[in-house]
C-alpha positions in Angstrom: 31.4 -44.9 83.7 30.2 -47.8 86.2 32.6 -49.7 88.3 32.0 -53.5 89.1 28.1 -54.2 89.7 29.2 -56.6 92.9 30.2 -54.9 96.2 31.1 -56.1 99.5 32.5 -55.4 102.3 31.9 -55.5 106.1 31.8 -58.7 108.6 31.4 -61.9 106.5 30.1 -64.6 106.7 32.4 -68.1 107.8 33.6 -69.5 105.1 31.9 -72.7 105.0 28.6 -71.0 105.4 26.4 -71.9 102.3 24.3 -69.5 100.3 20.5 -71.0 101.2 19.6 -74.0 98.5 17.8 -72.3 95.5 18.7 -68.8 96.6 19.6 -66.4 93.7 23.5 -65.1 94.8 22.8 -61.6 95.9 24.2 -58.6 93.2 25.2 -56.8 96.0 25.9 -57.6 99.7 28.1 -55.9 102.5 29.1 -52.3 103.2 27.1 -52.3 106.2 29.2 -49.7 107.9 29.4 -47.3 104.6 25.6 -47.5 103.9 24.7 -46.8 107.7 27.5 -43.9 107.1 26.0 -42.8 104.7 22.0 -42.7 105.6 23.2 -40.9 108.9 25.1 -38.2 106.5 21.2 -37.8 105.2 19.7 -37.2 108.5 22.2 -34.9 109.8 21.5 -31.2 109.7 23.0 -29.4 106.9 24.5 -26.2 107.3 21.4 -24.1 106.3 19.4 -26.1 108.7 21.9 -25.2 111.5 21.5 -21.3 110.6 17.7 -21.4 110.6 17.3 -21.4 106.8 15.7 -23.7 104.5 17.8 -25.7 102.2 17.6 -24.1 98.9 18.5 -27.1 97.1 19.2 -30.8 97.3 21.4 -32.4 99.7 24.6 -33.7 98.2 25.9 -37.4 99.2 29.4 -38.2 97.8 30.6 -41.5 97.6 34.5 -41.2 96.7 37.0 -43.8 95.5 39.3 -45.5 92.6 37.8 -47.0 89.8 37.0 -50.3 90.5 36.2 -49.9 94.5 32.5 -50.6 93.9 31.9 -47.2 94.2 29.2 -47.2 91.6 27.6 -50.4 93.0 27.2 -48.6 96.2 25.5 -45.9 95.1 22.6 -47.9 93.2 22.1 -50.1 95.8 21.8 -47.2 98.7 19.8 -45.2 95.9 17.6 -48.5 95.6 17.3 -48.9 99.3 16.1 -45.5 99.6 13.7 -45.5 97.4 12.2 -49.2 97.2 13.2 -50.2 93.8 15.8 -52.4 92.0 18.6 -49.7 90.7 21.3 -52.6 90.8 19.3 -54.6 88.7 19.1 -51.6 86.6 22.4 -51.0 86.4 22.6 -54.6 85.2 19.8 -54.1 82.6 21.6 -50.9 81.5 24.6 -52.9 80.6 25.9 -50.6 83.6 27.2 -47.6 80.7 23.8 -46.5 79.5 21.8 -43.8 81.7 18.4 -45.4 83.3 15.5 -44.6 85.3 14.1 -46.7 87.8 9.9 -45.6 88.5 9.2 -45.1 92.6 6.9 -46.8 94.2 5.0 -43.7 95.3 6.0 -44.4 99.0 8.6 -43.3 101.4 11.2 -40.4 101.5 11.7 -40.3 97.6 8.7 -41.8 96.0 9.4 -40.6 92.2 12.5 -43.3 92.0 15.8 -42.9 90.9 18.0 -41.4 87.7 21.3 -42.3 87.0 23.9 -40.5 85.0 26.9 -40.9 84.0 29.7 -38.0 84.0 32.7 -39.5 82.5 33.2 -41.3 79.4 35.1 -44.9 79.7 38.3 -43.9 79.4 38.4 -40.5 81.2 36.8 -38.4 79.0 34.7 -35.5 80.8 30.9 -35.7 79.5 30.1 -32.1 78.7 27.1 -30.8 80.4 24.8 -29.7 78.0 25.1 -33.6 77.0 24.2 -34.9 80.4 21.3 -32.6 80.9 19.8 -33.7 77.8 19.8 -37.2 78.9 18.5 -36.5 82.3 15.6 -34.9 80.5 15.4 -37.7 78.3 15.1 -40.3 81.5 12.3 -37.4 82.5 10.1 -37.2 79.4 10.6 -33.9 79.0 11.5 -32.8 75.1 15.0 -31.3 74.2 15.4 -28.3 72.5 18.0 -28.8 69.6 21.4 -26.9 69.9 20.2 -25.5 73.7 23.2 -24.7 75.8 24.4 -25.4 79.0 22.7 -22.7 80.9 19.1 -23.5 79.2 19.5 -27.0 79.7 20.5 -26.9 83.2 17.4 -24.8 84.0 15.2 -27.0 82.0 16.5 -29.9 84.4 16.0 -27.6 87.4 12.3 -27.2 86.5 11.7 -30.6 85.9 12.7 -31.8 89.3 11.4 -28.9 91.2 7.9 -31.0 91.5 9.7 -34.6 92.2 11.2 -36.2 94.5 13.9 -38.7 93.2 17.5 -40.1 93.9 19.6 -38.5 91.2 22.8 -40.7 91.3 25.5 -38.7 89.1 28.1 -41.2 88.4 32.3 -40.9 88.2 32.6 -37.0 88.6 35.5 -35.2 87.8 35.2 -31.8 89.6 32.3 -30.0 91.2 31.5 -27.8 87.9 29.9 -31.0 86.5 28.1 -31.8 89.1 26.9 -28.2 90.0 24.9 -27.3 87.0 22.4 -30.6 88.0 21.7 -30.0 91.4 17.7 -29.4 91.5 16.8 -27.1 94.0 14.7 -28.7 95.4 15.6 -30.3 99.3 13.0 -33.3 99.0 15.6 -34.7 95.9 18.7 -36.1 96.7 22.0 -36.1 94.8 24.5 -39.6 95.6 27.5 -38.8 93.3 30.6 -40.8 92.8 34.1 -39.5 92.1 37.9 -40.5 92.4 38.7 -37.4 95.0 36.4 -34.8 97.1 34.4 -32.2 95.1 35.6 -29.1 96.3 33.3 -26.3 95.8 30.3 -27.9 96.8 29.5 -26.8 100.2 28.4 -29.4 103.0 29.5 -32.2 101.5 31.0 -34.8 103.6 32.8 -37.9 101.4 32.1 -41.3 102.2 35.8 -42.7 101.2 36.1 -46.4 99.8 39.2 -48.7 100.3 39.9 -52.2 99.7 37.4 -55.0 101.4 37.4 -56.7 104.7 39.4 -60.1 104.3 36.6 -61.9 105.2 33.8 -59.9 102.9 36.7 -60.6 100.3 37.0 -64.2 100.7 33.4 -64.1 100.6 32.9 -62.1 97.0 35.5 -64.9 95.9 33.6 -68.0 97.3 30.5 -66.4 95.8 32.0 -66.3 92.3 34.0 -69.6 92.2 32.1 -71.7 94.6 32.5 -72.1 98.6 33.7 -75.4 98.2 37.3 -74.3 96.6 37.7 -71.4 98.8 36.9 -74.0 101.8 39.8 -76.3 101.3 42.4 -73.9 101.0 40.8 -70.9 103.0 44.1 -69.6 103.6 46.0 -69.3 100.5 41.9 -67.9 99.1 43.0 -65.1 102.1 46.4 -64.5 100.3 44.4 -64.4 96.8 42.3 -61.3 98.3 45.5 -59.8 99.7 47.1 -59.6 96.5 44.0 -58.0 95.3 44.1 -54.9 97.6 40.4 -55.9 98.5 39.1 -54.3 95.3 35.7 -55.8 94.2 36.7 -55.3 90.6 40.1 -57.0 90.6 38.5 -60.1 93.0 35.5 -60.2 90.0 38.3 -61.0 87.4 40.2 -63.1 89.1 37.1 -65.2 90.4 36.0 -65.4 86.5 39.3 -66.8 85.6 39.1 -69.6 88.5 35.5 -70.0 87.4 36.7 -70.6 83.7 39.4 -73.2 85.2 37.4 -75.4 86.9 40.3 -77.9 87.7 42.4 -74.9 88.9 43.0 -74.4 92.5 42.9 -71.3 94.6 46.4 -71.7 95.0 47.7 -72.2 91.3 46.1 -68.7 89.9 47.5 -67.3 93.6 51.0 -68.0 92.5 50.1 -66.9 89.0 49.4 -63.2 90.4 52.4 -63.0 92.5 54.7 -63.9 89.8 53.4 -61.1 87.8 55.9 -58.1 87.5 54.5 -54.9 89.1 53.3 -52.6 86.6 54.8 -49.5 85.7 56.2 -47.2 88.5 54.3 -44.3 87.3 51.2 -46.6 88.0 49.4 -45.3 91.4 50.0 -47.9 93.9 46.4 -48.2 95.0 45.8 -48.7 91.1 48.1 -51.7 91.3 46.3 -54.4 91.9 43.5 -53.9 89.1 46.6 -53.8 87.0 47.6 -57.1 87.9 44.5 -59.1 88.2 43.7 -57.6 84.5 47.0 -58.4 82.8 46.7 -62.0 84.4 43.4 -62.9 82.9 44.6 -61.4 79.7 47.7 -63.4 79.5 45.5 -66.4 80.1 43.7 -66.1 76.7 44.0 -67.6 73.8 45.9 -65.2 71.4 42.7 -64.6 69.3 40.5 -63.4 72.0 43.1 -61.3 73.9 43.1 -59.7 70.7 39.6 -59.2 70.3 39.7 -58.0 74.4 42.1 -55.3 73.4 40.5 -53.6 70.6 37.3 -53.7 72.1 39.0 -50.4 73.5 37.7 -48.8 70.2 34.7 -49.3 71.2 32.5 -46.1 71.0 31.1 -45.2 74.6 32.8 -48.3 75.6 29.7 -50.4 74.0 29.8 -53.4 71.7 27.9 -55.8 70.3 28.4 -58.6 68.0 28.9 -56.9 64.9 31.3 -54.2 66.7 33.7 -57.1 67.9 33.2 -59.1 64.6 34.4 -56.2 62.7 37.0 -54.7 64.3 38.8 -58.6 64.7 37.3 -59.3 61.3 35.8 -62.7 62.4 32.4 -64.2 61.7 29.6 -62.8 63.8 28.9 -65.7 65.6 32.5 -66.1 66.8 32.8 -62.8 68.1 29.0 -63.4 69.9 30.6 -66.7 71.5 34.3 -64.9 72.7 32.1 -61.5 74.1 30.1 -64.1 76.6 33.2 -65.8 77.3 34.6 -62.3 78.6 31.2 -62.0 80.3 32.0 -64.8 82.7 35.7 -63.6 82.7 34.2 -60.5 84.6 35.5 -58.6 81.1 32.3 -57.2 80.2 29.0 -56.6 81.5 25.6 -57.2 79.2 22.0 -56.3 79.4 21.5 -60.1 79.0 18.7 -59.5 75.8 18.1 -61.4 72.7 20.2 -59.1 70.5 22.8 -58.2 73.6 24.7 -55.1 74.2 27.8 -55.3 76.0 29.5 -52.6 78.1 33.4 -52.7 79.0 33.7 -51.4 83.1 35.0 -48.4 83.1 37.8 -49.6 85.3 39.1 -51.5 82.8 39.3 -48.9 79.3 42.5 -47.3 80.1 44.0 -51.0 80.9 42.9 -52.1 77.3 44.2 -49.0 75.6 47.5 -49.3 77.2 47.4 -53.2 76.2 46.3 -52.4 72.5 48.7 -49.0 72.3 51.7 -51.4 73.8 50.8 -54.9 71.7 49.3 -54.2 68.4 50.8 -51.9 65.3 48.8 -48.7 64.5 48.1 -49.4 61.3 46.3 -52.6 62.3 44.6 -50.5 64.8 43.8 -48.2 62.5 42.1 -50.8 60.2 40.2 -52.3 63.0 38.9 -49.2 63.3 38.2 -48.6 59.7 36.0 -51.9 59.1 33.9 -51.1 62.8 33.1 -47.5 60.7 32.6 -49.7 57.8 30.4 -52.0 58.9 28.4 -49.4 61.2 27.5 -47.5 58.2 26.5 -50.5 56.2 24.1 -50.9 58.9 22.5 -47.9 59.4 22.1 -48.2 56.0 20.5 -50.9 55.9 18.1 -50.1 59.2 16.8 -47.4 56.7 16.4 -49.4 53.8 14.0 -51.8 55.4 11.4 -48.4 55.7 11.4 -47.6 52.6 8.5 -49.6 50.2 8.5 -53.3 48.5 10.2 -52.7 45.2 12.3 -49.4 45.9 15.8 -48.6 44.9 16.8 -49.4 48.7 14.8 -52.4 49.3 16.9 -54.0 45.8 20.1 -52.7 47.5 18.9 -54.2 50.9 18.5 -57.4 49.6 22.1 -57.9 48.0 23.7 -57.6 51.6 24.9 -60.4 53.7 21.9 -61.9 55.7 23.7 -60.8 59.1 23.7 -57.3 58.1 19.6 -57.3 57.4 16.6 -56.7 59.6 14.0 -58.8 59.3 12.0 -56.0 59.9 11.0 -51.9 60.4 10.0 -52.6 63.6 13.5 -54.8 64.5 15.1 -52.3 62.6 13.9 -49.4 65.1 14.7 -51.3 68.2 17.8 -51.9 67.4 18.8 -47.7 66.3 17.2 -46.5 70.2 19.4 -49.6 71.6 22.1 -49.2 69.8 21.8 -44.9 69.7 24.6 -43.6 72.1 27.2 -46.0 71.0 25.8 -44.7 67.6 26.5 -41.0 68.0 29.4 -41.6 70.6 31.0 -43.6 67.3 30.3 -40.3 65.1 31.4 -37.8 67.4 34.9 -40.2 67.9 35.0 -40.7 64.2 34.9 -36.9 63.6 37.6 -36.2 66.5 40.1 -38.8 65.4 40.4 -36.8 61.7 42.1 -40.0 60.0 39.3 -41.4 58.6 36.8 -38.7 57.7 35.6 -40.0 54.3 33.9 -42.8 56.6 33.4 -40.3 59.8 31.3 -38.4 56.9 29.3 -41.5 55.6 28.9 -42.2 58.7 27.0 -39.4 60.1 25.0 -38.9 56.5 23.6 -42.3 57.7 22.8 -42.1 60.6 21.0 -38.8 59.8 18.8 -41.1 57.4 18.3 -43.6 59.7 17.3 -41.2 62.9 15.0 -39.1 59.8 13.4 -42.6 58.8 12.7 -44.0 61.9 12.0 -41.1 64.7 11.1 -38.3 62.3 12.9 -34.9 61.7 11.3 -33.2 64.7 11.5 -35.7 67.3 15.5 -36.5 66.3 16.1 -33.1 66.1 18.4 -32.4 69.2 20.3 -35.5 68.1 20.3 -34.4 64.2 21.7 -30.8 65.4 24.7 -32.9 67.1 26.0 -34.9 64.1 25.2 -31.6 61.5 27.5 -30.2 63.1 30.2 -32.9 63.1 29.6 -32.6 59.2 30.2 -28.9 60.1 33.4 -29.9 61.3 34.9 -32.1 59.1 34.1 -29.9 56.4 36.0 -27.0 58.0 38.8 -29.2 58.5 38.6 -30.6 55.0 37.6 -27.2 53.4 35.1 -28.5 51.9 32.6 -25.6 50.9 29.8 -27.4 49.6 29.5 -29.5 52.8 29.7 -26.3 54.6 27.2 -24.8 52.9 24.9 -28.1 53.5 25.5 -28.0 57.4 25.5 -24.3 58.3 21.8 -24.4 56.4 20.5 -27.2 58.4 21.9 -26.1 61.3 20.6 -22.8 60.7 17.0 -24.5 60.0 17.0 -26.6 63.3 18.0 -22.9 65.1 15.0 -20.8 63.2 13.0 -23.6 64.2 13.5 -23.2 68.1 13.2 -19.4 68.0 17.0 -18.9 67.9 16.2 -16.3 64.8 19.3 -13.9 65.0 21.5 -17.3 65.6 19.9 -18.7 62.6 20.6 -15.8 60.5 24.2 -15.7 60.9 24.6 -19.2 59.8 22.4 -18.6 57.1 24.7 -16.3 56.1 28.1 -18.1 56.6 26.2 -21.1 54.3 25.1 -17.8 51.5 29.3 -17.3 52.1 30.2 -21.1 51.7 27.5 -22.0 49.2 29.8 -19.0 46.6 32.8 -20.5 47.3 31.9 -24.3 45.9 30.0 -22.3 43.4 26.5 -24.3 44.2 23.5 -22.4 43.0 21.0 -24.8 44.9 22.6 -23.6 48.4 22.9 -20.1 47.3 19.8 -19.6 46.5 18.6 -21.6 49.5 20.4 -19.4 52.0 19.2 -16.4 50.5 15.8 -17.1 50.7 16.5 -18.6 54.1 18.5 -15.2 55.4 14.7 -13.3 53.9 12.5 -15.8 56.2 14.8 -14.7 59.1 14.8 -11.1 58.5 11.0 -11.4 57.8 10.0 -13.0 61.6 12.5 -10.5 63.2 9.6 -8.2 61.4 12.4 -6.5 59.1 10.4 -6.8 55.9 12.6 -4.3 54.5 15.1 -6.4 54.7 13.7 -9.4 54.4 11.7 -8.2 50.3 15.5 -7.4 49.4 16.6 -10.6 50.0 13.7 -12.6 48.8 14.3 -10.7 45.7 18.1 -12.0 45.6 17.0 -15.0 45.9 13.9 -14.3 42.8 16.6 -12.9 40.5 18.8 -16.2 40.8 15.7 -18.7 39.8 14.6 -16.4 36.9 17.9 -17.1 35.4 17.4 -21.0 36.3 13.9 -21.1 34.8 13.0 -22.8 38.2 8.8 -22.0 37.5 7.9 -23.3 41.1 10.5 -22.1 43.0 10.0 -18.7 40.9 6.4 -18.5 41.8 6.7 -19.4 45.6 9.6 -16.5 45.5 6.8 -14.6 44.4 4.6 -15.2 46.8 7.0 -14.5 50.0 7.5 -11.0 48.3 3.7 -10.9 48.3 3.3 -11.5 51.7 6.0 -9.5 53.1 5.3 -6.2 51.1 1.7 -6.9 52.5 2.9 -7.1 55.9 4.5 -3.8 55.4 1.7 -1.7 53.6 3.2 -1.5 50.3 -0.1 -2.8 48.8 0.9 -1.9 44.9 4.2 -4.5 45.2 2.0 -7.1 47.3 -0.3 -6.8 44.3 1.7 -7.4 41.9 3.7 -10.5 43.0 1.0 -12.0 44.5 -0.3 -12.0 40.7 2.7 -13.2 39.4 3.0 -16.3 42.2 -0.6 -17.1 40.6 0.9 -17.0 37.0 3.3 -19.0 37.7 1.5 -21.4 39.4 -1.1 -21.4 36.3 1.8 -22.1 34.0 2.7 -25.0 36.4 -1.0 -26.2 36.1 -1.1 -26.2 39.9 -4.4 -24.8 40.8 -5.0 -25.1 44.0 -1.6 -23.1 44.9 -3.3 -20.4 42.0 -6.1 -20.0 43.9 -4.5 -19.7 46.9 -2.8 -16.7 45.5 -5.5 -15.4 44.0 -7.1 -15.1 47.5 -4.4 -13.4 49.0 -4.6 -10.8 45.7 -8.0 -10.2 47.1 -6.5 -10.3 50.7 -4.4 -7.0 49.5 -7.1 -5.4 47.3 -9.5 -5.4 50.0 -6.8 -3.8 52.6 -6.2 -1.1 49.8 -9.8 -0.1 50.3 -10.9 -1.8 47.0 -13.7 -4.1 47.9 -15.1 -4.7 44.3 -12.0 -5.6 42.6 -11.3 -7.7 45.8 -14.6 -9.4 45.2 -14.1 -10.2 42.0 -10.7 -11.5 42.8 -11.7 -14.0 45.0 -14.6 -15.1 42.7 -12.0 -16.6 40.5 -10.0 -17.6 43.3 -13.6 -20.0 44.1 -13.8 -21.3 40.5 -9.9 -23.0 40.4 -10.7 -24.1 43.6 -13.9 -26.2 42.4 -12.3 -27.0 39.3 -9.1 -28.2 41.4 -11.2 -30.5 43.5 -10.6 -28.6 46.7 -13.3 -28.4 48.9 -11.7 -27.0 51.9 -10.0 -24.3 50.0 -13.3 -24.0 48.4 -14.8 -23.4 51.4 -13.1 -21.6 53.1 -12.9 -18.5 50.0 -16.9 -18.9 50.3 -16.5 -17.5 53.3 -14.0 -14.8 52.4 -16.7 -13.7 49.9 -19.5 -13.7 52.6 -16.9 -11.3 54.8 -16.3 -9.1 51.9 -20.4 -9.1 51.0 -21.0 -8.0 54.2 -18.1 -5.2 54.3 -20.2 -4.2 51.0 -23.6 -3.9 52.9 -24.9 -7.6 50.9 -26.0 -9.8 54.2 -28.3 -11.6 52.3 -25.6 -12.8 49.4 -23.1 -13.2 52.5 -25.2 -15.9 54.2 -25.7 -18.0 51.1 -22.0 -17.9 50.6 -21.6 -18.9 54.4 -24.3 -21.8 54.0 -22.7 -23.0 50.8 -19.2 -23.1 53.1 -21.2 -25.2 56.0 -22.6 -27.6 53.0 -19.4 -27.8 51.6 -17.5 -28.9 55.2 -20.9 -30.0 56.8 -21.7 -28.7 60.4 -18.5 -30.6 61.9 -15.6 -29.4 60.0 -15.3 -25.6 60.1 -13.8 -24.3 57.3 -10.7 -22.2 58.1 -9.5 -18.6 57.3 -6.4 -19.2 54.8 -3.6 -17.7 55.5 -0.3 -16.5 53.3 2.8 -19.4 53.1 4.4 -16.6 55.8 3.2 -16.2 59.3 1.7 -12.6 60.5 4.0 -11.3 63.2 
């Protein structure tokens, strides 16, 4: 969560002093005396230093305050001074809710640039860690491993910044343990973190507390925002203005928009608007008080329409909208709700990345103002079905970002075409900018969608497309730690739903994405619970798929034992399908784990059956392939002729299938076994027929069984 991107404080300048002619207004100016506070804090011994050790990790900078203080805006400009780069304009092309990376400019004390994270959702929420880490990896380049924990990710993070030296800014912290778990160690980093109070528990840690602004650095941010000119004329009452705004960047930026937006206003007209204002709530922290006000006052100013839109913009996932978000949930045309969102930009309302297709961000400051507004103003059931037609339309376009993959003339290219033209991409490639733009308000609106447990037929359509769409676009293994995130939101409304066959489908995914990263034992107890879960709804398909799947586990934890009995569960269940194919690759896993184990008769014998089968299926190459692994086993039983003749055949389907790689490579299977049989001459016209076959460039190689040798 990002407070206002403008900051000031510090001596300003007079009030009639002009910006120079054709200068761009500055994103950030004052806090002269906090940034020289806080660059001193960098220099000064630590307490390691003072002891005569070395600092076994980074030093930790703490910039503390209430939303809305510019805390945020600090912290990216003294992380940009530091390291020579633009991390306010960053911020800005970040929308100021996304985490970014600025590169270094391979000079001075931090070289490798800066990261920014964020620890809080908008609204209060605590990020958890494991999530943070992965997007600090993310911002690194360094791959995630799906369904890691804490602990793994942590280190992973640790490792990746024990060579660099960058400014990891770690934004709106709640307590130290979110904060701890990131800190590299590594003392040529340094961490700037923001948060509402100290961070007790993290030792030698001074904070660098914000309050309100310097009347003149105050009346300044206003002039800068509404022009010099109407803060000149009345510079008094434009001193009273910042008064009533406790100084607070934030509250100044909204009441600046709103004189902005009233050009014929004076200084002194929205001035008496704010002090007429009732003081909010007593429970409301006085500090907080002001924000309050400055909000509610440019609220009240809209037009009933666009408050409306404002307040239900709290639905926003991850506090991110774009047109289609706002169009949906007020259930105008797009275009409207594109005009009203850059009508709250200059409001100070909402920040955005300023691109063709923009995203806009709500400040953090300002979510738990909307949600009181839109919990206090609107009914719940319109609330409700605000939400409902944002899910709505958010699956409609994930469905339609993967339609627009799929080939001219498909079932899903017909579909695509009968949607609204707003809803289409023009475009795979339009379509896949959009998904990584648009991806953590994407997931952030699953994972909300799940939790709220009101609307789950949609959370569940939801998260089925944007599985498709993350599948289509990025791939199965490169969306995998964001695919093992929303299977298991399936995961959870079907427990909550009891909905077996669901369960069945998640635990089995899950479980695939866990065998996958070497999390074997892990994997087989969810293959289990889906074996469990797949009984229950009665499906044979995820029966017989977790069986098999609970044999592949037991088989690389190098229990074949184990792992035969369950592949022949699994056998016995297609052989009263008739399911040929997956009869004969049943077959062939029995084959190859009775071979791993020595029992050569049983390899033999499936490994003949997987090749019937495959002949019934008129799949030769698979046939030969199984023929070769016959003469695998026959040749470890110590029979070399019947092995020769094995693979003989096993060379004939493979010419007759067209194969020439197989082909190949049994050619040279033969040669081994011809020279195991004391033939060299017959085993180097085998291996020159293999180097014909593949020509002197493409070696041919050994074949292996569908199972992996531990």
């Amino acid at each position: 969560m990002t407070d206002q991107a403008v900051d000031t404080s510090g001596p300003a300048k007079a009030p009639a002093a002009e910006e120079p002619s054709g200068a761009a207004p500055p994103r950030f100016f004052g806090r002269e005396r906090e940034l020289k506070a806080l660059r001193e804090d960098i220099e000064r011994a630590g307490l390691d230093t003072l002891a005569g050790r070395k600092a076994p990790r980074a030093r930790v900078l703490l910039i503390a305050g209430r939303p809305g203080s510019g805390r945020s805006a600090l912290a990216e400009e003294l992380a940009g001074a530091l390291t020579g780069t633009d991390a306010v304009g960053a911020a800005a092309a970040a929308a100021g809710a996304l985490p970014w990376a600025v590169p270094g400019t391979g000079a001075g004390d931090y070289p490798d640039g800066v990261l920014r994270v964020g620890l809080t959702d908008p609204g209060g929420e605590r990020i958890p860690t494991e999530r943070t880490a992965g997007e600090l990896l993310g911002l690194l380049g360094t791959p995630v491993p799906p369904g890691a924990g804490q602990d793994e990710l942590s280190e992973m993070v640790r490792e990746a910044l024990a060579a660099r030296r960058v400014v990891l800014v770690l934004d709106d912290a709640v307590d130290a343990e979110q904060v701890d778990p990131l800190l590299p160690e590594n003392p040529d980093c340094l961490v700037v973190a923001t948060a509402t109070g100290p961070l007790t528990g993290i030792p030698d840690v001074r904070p660098c507390t914000l309050g309100g602004l310097e009347k003149g650095a105050a009346v300044r941010l206003l002039a800068r925002t509404v022009g010099q000119v109407r803060v000149t004329v009345d510079p008094r009452t434009a001193e009273r203005l910042a008064e009533e705004c406790g100084g607070q960047p934030a509250a100044l930026a909204l009441v600046g928009g709103l004189l902005a937006a009233r050009p014929m206003a004076s200084v002194a007209d929205i001035a008496g608007q704010l002090n007429k204002l009732p003081d909010p709530a007593e429970q409301q922290p006085v500090g907080a008080r002001p924000l309050s006000r400055a909000f509610r006052l440019v609220h009240d100013s809209l037009p009933q329409a666009a408050a409306r839109i404002l307040r239900l913009l709290a639905l926003a996932p991850a506090g991110l909208a774009d047109a289609h978000t706002a169009s949906a949930l007020a259930g105008c045309s797009v275009s409207a709700a594109r005009s009203t969102l850059d009508d709250f930009v200059k409001l100070g309302l909402l920040r955005t990345d300023g691109a063709v297709h923009p995203l806009y961000a709500v400040p953090g400051c300002l979510v738990p103002l909307l949600r009181a507004l839109l919990e206090d103003r609107d009914r719940p059931a319109e609330v409700q079905l605000a939400r409902a037609r944002m899910l709505e339309r958010t699956v409609r376009r994930l469905q339609s970002c993967r339609a627009v993959t799929e080939p001219e003339g498909s079932t899903a290219r017909r579909k695509l075409a009968g949607l609204p033209r707003s809803l289409r991409f023009p475009s795979a490639e339009e379509a896949g900018a959009w998904l990584r733009v648009r991806q953590p308000a994407l997931l952030a609106s699953a994972r909300l969608a799940v939790a709220d447990g009101e609307l789950d037929t949609l959370a569940r359509r939801l998260v089925a497309a944007l599985v498709r769409a993350l599948a289509a676009h990025r791939g199965t293994e490169e969306a995998a730690p964001e695919l093992y995130g929303l299977h298991g939101l399936v995961l959870d409304v079907a427990l909550r739903r009891e909905l077996p066959r669901e369960q069945a489908a998640a635990l089995l995914n899950l479980a695939d994405l866990d065998a996958r990263t070497g999390r074997t034992r892990e994997a087989l107890t969810r293959y289990r619970a889906a074996l469990d879960a797949g009984k229950a709804a009665k499906d044979l398909y995820a029966t017989g798929r977790a069986m098999e799947s609970v044999g592949g586990a037991y088989e690389e934890l190098g229990d074949y034992h184990r792992a035969a009995d369950w592949y022949g569960r699994a056998l016995a269940q297609r052989l009263t399908q008739g399911e040929r194919a997956d009869e004969a690759r049943l077959y062939g896993r029995l084959g190859a784990v009775h071979t791993y184990a020595g029992r050569y008769g049983e390899a033999l014998r499936n490994w003949r059956a997987a090749a019937s089968g495959h002949r019934r299926l008129g799949d030769l190459p698979a046939q030969a392939r199984a023929l070769s692994e016959s003469a695998r086993v026959q040749e470890y039983a110590g029979r070399p002729h019947d092995s020769l003749r094995t693979c003989r055949e096993a060379v004939e389907l493979a010419r007759r299938a067209g194969d020439v790689r197989l082909q190949a490579a049994l050619q040279l299977r033969l040669a081994d076994t011809l020279d195991r049989l004391g033939d060299p001459t017959a085993a180097r016209l085998h291996r020159s027929t293999a180097e014909r076959l593949l020509g002197e460039e493409a070696p041919a190689c050994e074949i292996r069984s569908a199972s992996t040798e531990s």
